[in-house]
N, C-alpha and C positions, 0 to 999 in steps of 0.2 A: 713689529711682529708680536711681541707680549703686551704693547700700552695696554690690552684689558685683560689679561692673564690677572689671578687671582695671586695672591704672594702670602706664603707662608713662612712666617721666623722661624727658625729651628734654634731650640736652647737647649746645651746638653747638662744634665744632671747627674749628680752623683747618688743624690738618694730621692727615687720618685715621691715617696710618699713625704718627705720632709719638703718638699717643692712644692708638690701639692697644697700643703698648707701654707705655705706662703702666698702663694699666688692667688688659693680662693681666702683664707682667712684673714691674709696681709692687704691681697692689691681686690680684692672684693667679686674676682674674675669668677663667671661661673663655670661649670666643670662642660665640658664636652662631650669626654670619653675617652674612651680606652685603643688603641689601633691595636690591629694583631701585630705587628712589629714592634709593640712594644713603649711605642710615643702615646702621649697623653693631647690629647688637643682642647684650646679654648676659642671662642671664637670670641674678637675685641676688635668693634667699629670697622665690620666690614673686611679684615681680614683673619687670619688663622695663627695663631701663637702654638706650636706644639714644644711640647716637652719631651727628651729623648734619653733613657739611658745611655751613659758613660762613666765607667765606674773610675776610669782616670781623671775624670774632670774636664775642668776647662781652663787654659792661663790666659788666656783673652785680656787683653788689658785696655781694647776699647769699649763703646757704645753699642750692647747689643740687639736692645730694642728701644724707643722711645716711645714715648704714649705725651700725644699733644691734647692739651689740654685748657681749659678756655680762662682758670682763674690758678694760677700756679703757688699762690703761696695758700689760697683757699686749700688745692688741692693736699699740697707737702702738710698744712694743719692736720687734716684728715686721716692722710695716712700714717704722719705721727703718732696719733693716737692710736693705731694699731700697732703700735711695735716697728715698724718702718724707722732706720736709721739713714740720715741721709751723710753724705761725702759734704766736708769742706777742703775749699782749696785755696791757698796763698801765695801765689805766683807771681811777679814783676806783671809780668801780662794775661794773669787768669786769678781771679779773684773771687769766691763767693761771700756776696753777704746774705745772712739768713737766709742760708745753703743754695742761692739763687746767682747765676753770674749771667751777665747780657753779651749775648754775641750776636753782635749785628740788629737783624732785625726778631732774635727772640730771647727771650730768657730760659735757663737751662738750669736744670737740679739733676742730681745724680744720686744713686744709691744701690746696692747691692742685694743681689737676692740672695738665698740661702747656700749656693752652691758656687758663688764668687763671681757670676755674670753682673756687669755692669747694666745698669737700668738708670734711663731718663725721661723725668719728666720737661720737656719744652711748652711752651707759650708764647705764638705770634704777638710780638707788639706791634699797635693798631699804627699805621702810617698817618703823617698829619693832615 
């Protein structure tokens, strides 16, 4: 019934306009607009990223958007240079080298936005 329903991420913020800058000045997103209820929306590759006042936050402590991406450590240089920090992890069984860990069939970075949402960057690797 939804296979083509359009899907929009919902991320909650604690301060819109510090968000705001992250998103367009950090991840390059350009602005949308404004919704009377108070969310901010971006549109990125065909779907809808909105941003939503929550003045309590978020404690989420998964993945809650990713953004796939065709050259991943090209990408993580890029965003570097804007101020973007990314997560490393050292795990028996989860490991990042140069903020990069491979799961399966992609490679994954992680990193946080201004309001404590976890963000990833993935990359399909090519099958042989």
């Amino acid at each position: 019934m939804l296979n083509n329903a359009a899907v929009t991420t919902m991320l909650p913020v604690i301060d819109m306009a510090r968000a705001r800058q992250f998103y367009e000045g950090r991840l390059g997103l350009t602005p949308g607009g404004a919704r009377p209820d108070g969310k901010f929306v971006y549109q990125v590759g065909g779907s809808t990223l909105a941003l939503f006042p929550k003045p309590e936050g978020t404690k989420a402590e998964h993945t809650a958007i990713s953004f796939q991406v065709a050259d991943i450590a090209a990408t993580i240089a890029k965003l570097k240079q804007t101020g973007v920090v990314f997560e490393d992890y050292d795990f028996p069984d989860f490991k990042t080298v140069n903020h990069v860990c491979v799961l399966g069939a992609e490679k994954a970075a992680w990193f946080k936005d201004t309001e404590g949402n976890y963000l990833c960057l993935h990359e399909d690797i090519a099958s042989p």
